[in-house]
CHARMM-style PDB file with segment names, atoms N, HN, CA, C and O in Angstrom:
ATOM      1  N   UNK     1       3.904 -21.660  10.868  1.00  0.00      PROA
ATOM      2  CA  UNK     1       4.848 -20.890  11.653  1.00  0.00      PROA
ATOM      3  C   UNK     1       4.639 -19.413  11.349  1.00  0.00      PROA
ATOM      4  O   UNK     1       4.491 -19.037  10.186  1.00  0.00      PROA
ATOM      5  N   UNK     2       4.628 -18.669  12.259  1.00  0.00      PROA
ATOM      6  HN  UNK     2       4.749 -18.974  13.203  1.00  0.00      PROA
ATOM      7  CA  UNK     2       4.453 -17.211  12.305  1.00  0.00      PROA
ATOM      8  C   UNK     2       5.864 -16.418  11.745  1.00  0.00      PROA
ATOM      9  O   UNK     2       6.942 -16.990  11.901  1.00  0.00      PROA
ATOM     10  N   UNK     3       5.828 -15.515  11.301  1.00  0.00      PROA
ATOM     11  HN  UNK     3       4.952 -15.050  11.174  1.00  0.00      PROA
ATOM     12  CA  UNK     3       7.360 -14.711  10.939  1.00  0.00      PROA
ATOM     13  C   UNK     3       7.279 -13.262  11.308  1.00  0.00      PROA
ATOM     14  O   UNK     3       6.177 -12.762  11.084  1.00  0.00      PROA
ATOM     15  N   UNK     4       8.253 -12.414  11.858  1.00  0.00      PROA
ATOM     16  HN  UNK     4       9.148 -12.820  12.039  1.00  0.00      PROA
ATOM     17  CA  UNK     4       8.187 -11.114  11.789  1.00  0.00      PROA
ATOM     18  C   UNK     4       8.864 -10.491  10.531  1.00  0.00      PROA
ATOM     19  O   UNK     4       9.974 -10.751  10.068  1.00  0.00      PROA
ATOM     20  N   UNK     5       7.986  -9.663  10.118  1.00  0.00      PROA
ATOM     21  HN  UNK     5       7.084  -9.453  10.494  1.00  0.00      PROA
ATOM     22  CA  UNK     5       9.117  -8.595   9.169  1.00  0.00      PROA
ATOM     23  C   UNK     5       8.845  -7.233   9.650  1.00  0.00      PROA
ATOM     24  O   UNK     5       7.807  -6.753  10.105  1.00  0.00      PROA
ATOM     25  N   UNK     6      10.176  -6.640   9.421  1.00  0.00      PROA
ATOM     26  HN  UNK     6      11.019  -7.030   9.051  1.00  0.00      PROA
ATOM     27  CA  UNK     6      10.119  -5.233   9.745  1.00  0.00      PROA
ATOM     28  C   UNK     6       9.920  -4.497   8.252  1.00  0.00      PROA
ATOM     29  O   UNK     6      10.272  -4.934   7.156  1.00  0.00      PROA
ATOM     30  N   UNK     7       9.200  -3.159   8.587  1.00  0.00      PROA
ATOM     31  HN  UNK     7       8.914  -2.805   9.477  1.00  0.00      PROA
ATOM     32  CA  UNK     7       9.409  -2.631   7.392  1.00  0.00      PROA
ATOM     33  C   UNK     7       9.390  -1.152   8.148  1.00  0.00      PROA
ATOM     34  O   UNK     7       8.774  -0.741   9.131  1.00  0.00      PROA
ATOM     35  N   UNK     8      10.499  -0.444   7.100  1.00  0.00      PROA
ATOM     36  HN  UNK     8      11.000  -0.778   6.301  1.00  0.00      PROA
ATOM     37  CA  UNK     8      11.129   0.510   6.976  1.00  0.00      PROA
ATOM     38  C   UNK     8      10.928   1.321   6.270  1.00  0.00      PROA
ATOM     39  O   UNK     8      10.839   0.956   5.098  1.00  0.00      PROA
ATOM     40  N   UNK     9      10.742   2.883   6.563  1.00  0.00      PROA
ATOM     41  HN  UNK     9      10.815   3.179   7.515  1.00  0.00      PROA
ATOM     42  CA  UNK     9      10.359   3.998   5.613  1.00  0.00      PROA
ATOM     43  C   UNK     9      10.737   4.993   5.647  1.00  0.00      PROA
ATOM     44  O   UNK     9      10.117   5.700   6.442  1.00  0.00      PROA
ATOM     45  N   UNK    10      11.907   5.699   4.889  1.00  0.00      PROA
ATOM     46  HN  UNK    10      12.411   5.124   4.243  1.00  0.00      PROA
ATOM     47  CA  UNK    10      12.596   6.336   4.654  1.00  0.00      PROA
ATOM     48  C   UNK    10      11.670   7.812   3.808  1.00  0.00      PROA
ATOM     49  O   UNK    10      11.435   7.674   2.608  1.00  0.00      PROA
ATOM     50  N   UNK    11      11.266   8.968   4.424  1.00  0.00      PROA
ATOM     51  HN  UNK    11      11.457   9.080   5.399  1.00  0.00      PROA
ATOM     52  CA  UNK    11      10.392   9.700   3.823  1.00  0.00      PROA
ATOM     53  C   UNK    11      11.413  11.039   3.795  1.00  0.00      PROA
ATOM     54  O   UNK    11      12.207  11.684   4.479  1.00  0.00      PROA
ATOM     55  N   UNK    12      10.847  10.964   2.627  1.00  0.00      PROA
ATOM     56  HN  UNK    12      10.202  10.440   2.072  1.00  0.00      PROA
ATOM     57  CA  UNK    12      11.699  12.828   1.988  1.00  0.00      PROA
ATOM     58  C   UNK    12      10.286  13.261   1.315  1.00  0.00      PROA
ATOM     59  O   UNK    12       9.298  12.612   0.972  1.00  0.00      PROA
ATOM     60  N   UNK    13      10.604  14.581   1.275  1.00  0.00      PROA
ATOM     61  HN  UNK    13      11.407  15.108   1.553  1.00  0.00      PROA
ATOM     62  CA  UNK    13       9.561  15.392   0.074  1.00  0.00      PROA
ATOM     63  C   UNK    13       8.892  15.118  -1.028  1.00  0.00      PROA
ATOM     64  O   UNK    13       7.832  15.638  -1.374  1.00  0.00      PROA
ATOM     65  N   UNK    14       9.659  14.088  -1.735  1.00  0.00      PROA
ATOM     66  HN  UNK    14      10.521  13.666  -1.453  1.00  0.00      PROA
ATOM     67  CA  UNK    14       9.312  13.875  -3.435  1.00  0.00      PROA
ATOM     68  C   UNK    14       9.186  12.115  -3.762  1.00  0.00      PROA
ATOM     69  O   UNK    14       8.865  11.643  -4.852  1.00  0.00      PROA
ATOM     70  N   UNK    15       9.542  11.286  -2.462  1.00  0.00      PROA
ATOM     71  HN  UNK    15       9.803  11.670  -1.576  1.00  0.00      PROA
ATOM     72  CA  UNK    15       9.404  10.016  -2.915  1.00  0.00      PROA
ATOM     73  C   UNK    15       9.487   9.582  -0.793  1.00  0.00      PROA
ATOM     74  O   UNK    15       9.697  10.306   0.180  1.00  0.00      PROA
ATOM     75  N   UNK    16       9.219   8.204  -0.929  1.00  0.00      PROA
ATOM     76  HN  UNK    16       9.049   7.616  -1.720  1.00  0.00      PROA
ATOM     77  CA  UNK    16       8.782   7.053   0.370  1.00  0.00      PROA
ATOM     78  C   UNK    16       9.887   6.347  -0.299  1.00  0.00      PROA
ATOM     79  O   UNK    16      10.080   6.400  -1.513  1.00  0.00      PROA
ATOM     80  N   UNK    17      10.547   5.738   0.468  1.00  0.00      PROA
ATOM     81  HN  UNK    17      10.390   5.695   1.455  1.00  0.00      PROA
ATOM     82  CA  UNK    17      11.820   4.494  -0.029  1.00  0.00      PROA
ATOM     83  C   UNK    17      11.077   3.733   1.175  1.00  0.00      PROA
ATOM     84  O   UNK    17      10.993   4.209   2.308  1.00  0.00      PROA
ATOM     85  N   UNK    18      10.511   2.401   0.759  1.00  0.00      PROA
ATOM     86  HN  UNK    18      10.580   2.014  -0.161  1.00  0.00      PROA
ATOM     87  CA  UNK    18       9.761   1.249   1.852  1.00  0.00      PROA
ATOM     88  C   UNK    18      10.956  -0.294   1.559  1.00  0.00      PROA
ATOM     89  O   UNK    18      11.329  -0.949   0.586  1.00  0.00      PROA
ATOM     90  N   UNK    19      11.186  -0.294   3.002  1.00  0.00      PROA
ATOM     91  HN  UNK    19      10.883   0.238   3.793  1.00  0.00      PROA
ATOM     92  CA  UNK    19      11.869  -1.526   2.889  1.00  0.00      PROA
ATOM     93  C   UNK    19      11.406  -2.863   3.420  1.00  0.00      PROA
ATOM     94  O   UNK    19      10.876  -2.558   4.488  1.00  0.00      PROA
ATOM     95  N   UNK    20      11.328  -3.901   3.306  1.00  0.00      PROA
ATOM     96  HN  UNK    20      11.759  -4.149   2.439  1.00  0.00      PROA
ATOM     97  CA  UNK    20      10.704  -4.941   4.348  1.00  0.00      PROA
ATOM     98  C   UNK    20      11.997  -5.765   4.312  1.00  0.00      PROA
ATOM     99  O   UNK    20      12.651  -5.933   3.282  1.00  0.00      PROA
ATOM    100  N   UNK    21      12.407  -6.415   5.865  1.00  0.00      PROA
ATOM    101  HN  UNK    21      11.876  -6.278   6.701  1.00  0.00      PROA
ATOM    102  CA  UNK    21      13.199  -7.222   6.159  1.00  0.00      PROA
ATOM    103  C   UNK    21      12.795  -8.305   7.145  1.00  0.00      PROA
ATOM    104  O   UNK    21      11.705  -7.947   7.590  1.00  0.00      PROA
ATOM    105  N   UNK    22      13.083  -9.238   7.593  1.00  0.00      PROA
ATOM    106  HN  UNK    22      13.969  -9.529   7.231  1.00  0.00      PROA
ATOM    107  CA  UNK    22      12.944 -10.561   7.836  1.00  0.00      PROA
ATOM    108  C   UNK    22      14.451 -10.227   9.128  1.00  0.00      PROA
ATOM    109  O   UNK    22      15.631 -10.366   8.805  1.00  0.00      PROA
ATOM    110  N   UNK    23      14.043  -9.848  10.344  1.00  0.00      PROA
ATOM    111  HN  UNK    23      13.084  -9.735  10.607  1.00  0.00      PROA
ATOM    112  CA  UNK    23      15.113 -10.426  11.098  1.00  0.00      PROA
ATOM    113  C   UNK    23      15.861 -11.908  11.469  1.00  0.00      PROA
ATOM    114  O   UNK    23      15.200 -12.733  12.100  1.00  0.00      PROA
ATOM    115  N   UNK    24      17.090 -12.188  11.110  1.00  0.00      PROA
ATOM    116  HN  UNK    24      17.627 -11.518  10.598  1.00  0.00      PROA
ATOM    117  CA  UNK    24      17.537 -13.864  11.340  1.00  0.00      PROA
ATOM    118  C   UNK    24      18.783 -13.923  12.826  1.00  0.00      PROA
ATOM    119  O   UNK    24      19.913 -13.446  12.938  1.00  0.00      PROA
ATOM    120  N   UNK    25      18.108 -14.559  13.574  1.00  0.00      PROA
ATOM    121  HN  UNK    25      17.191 -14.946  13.482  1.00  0.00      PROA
ATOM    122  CA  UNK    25      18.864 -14.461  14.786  1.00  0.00      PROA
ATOM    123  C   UNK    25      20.524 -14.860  14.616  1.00  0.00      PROA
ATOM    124  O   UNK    25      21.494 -14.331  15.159  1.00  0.00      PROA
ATOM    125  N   UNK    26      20.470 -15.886  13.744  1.00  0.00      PROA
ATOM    126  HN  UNK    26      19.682 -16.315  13.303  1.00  0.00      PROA
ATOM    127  CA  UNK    26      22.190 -16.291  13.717  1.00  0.00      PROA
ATOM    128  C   UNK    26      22.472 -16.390  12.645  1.00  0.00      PROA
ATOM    129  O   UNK    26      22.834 -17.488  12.221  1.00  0.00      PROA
ATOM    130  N   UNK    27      22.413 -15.338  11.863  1.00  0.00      PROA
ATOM    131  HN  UNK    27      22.120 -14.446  12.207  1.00  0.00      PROA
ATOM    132  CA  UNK    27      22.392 -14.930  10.466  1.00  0.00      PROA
ATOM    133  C   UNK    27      22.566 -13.264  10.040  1.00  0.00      PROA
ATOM    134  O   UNK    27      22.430 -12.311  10.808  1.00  0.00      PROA
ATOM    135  N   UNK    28      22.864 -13.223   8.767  1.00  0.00      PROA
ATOM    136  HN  UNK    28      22.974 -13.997   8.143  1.00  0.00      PROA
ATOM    137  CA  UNK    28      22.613 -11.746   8.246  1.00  0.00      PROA
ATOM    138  C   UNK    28      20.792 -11.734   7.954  1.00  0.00      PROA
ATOM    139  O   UNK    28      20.260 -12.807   7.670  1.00  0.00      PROA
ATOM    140  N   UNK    29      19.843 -10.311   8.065  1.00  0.00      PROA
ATOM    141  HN  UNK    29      20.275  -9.439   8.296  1.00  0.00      PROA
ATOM    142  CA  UNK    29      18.944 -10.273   7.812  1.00  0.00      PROA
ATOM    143  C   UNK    29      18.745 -10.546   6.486  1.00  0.00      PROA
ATOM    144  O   UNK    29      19.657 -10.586   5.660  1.00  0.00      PROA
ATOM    145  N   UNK    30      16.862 -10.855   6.104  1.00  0.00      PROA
ATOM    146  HN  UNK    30      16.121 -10.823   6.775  1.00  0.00      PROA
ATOM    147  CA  UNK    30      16.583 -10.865   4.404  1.00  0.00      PROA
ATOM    148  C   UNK    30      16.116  -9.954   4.649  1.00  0.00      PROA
ATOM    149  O   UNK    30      15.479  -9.541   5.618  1.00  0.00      PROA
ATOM    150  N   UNK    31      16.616  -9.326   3.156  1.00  0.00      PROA
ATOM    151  HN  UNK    31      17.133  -9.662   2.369  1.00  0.00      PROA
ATOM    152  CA  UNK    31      15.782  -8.282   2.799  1.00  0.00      PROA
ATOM    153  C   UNK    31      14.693  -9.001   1.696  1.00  0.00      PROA
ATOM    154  O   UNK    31      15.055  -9.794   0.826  1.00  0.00      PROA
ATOM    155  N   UNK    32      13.269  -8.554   1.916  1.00  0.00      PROA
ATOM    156  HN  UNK    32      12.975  -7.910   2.622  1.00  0.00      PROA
ATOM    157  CA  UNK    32      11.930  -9.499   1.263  1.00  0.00      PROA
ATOM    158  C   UNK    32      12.374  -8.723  -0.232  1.00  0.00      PROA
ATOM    159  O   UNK    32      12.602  -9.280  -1.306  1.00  0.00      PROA
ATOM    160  N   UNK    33      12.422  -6.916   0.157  1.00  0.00      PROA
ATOM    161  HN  UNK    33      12.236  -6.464   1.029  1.00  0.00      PROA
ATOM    162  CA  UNK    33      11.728  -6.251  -0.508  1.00  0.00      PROA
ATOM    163  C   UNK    33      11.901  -4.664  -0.550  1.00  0.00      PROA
ATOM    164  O   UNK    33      11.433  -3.945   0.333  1.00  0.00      PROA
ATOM    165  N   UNK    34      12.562  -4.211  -1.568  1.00  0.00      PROA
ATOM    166  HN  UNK    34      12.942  -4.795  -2.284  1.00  0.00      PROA
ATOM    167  CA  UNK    34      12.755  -2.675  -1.207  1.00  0.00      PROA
ATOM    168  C   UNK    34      12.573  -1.924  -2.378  1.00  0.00      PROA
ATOM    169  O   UNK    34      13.289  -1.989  -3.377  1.00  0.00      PROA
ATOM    170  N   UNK    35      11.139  -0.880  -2.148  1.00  0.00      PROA
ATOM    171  HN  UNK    35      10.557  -0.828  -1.337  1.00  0.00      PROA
ATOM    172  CA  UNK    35      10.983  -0.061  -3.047  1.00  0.00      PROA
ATOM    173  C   UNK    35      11.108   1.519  -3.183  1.00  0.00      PROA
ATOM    174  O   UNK    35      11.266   2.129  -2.126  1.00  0.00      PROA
ATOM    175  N   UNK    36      11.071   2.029  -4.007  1.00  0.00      PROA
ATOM    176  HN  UNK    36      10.943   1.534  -4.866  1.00  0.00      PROA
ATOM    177  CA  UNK    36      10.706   3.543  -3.881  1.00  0.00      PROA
ATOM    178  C   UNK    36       9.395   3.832  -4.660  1.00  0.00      PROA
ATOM    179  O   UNK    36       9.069   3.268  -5.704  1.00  0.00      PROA
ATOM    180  N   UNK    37       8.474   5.082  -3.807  1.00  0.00      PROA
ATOM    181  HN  UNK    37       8.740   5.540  -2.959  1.00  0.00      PROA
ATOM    182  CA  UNK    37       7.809   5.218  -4.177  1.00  0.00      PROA
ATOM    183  C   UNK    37       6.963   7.050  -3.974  1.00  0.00      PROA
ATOM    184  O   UNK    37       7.409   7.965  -3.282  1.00  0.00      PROA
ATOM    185  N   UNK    38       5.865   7.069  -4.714  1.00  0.00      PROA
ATOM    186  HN  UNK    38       5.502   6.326  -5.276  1.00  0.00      PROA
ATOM    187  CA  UNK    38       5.823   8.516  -4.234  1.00  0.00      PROA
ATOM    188  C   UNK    38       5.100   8.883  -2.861  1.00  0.00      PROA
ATOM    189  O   UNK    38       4.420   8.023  -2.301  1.00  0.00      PROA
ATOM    190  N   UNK    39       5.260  10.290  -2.262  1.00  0.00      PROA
ATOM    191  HN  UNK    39       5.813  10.988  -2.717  1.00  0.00      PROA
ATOM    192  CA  UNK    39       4.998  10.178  -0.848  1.00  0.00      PROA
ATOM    193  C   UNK    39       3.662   9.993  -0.430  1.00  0.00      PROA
ATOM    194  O   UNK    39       3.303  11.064   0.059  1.00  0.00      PROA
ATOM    195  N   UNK    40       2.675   9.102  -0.377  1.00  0.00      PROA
ATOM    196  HN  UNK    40       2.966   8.231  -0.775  1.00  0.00      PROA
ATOM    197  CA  UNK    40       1.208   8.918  -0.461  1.00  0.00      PROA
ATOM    198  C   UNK    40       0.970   7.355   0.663  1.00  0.00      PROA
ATOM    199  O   UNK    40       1.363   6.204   0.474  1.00  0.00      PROA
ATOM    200  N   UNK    41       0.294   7.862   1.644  1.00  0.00      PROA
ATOM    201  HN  UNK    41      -0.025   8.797   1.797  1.00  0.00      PROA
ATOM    202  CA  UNK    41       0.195   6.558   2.518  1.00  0.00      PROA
ATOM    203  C   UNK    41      -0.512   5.275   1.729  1.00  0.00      PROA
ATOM    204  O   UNK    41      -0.389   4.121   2.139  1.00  0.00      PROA
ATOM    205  N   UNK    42      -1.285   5.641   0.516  1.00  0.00      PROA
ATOM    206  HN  UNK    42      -1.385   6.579   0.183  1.00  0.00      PROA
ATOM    207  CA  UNK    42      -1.880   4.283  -0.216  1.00  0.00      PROA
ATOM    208  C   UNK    42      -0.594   3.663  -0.617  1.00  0.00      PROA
ATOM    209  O   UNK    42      -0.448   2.495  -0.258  1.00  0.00      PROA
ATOM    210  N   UNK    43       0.125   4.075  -1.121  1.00  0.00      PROA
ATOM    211  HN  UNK    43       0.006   5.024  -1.413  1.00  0.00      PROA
ATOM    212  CA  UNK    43       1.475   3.057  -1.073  1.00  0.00      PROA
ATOM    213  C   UNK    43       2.026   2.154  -0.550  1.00  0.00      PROA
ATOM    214  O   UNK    43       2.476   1.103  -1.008  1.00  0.00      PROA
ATOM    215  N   UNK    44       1.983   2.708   0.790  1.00  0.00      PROA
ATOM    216  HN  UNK    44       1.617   3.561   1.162  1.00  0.00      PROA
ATOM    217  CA  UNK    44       2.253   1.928   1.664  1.00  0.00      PROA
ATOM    218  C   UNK    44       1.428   0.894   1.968  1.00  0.00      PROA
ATOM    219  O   UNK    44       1.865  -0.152   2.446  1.00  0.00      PROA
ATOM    220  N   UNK    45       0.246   1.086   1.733  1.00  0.00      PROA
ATOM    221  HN  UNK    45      -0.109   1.937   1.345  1.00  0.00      PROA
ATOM    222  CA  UNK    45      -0.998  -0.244   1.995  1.00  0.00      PROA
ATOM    223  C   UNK    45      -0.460  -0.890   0.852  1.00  0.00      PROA
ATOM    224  O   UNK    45      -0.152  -2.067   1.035  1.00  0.00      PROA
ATOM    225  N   UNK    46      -0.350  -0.622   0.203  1.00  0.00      PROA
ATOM    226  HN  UNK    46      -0.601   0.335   0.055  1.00  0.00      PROA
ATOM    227  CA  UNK    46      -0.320  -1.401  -1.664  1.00  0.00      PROA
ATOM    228  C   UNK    46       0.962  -2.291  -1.298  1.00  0.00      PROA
ATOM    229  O   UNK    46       0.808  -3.511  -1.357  1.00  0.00      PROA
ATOM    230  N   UNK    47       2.507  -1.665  -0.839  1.00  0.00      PROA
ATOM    231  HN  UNK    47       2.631  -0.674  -0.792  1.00  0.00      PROA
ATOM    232  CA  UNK    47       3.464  -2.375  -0.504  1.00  0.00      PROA
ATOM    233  C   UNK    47       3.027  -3.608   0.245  1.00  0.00      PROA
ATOM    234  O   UNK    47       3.065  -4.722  -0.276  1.00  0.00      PROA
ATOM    235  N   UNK    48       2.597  -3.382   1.518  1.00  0.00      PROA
ATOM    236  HN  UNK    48       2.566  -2.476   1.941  1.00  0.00      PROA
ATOM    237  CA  UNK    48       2.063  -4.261   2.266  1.00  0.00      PROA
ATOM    238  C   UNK    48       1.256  -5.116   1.866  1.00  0.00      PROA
ATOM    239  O   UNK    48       1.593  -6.266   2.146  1.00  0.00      PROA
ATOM    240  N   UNK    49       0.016  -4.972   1.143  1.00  0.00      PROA
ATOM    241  HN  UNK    49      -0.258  -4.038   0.916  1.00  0.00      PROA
ATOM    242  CA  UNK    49      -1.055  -5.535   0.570  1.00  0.00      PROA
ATOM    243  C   UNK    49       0.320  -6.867  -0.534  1.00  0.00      PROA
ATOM    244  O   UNK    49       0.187  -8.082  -0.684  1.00  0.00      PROA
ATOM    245  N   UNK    50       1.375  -6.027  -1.025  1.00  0.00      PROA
ATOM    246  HN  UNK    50       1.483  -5.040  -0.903  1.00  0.00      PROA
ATOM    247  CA  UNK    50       1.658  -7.032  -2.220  1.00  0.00      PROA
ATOM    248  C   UNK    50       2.953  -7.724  -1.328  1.00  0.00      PROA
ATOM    249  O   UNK    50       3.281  -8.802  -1.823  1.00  0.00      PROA
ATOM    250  N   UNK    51       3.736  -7.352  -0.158  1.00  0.00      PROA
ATOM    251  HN  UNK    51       3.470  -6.476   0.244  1.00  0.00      PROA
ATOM    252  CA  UNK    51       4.114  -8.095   0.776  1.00  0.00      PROA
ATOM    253  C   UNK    51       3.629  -9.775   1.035  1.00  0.00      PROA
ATOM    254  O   UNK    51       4.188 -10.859   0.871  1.00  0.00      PROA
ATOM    255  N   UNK    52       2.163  -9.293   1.570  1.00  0.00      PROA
ATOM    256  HN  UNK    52       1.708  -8.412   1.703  1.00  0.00      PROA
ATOM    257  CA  UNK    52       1.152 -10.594   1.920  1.00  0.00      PROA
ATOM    258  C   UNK    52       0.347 -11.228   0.897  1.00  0.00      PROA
ATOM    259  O   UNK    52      -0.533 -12.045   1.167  1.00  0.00      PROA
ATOM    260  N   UNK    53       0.752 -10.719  -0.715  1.00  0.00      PROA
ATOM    261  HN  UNK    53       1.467 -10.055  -0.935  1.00  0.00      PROA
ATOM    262  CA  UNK    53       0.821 -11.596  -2.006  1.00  0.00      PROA
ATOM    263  C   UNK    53       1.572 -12.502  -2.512  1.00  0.00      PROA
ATOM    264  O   UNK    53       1.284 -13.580  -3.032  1.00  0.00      PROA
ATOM    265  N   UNK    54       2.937 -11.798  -2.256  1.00  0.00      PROA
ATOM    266  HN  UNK    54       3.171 -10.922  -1.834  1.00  0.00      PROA
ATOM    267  CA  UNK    54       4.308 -12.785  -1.955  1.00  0.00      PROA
ATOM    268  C   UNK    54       4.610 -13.729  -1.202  1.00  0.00      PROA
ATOM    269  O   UNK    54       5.014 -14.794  -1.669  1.00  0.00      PROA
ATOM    270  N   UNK    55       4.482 -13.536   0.015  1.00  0.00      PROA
ATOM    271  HN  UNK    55       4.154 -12.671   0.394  1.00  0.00      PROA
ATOM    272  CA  UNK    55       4.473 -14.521   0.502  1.00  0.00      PROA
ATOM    273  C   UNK    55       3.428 -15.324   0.789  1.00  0.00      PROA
ATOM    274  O   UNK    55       3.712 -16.499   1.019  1.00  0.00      PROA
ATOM    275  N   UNK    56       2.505 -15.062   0.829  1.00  0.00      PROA
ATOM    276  HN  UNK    56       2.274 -14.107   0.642  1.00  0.00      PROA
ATOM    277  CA  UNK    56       1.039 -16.805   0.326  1.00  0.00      PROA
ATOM    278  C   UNK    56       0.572 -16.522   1.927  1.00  0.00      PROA
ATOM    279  O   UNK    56       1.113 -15.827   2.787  1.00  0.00      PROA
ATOM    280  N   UNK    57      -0.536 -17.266   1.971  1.00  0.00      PROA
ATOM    281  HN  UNK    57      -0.975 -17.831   1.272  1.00  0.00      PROA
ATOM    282  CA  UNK    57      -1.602 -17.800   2.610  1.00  0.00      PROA
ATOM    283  C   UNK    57      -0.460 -18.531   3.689  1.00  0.00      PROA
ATOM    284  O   UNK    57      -0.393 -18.043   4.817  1.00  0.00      PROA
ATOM    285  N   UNK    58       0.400 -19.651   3.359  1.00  0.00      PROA
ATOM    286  HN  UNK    58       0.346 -20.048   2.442  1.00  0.00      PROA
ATOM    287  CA  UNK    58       0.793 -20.630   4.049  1.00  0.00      PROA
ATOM    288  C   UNK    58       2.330 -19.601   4.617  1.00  0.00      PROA
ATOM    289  O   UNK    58       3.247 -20.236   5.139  1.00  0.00      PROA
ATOM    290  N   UNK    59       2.440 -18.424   4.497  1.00  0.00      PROA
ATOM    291  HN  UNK    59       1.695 -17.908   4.073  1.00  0.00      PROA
ATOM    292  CA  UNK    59       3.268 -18.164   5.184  1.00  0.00      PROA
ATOM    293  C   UNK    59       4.812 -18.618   4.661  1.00  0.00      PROA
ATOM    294  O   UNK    59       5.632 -19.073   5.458  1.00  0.00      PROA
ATOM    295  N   UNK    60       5.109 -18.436   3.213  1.00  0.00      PROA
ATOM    296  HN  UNK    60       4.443 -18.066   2.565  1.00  0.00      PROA
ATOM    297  CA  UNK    60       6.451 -19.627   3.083  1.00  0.00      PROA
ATOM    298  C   UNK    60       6.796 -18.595   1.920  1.00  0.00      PROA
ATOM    299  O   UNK    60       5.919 -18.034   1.262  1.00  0.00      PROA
ATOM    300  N   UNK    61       8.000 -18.424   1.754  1.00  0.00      PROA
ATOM    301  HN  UNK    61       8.713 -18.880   2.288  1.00  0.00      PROA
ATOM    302  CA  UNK    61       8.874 -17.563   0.362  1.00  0.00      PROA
ATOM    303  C   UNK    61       9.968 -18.105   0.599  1.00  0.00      PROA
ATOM    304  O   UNK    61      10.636 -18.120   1.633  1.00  0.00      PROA
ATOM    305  N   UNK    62      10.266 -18.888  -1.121  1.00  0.00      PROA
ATOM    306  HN  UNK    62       9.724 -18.875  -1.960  1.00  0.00      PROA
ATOM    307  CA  UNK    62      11.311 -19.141  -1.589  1.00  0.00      PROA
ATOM    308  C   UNK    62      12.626 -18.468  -1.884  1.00  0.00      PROA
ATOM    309  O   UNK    62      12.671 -18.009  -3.026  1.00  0.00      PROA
ATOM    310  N   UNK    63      13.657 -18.296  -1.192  1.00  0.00      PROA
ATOM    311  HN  UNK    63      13.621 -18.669  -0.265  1.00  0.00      PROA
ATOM    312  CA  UNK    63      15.220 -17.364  -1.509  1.00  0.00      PROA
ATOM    313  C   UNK    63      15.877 -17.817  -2.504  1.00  0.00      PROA
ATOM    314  OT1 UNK    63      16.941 -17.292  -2.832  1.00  0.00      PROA
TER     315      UNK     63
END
């Protein structure tokens, strides 16, 4: 099964705040994942990169 997550990025001067969430239609959203970090787009690959570490190959994360 396929999933969407949104992710979110909150940018100021001195730090990136990256969020990833899981929209749930008849539910409150998950949040996967929310970091801060400094303002540098490799971050953001790295978030992502460790996003699609977490949750596996088979697409599945335990709450």
């Amino acid at each position: 099964m396929n999933r969407i997550l949104k992710i979110a990025r909150d940018v100021h001067s001195t730090n990136y705040n990256l969020c990833a969430m899981e929209p749930v239609l008849d539910g409150e959203d998950r949040i996967i994942a929310n970091i801060k970090v400094t303002p540098d787009n490799k971050n953001v690959l790295q978030f992502i990169e460790s996003l699609k570490n977490k949750l596996g190959p088979n697409d599945s994360y335990s709450y």
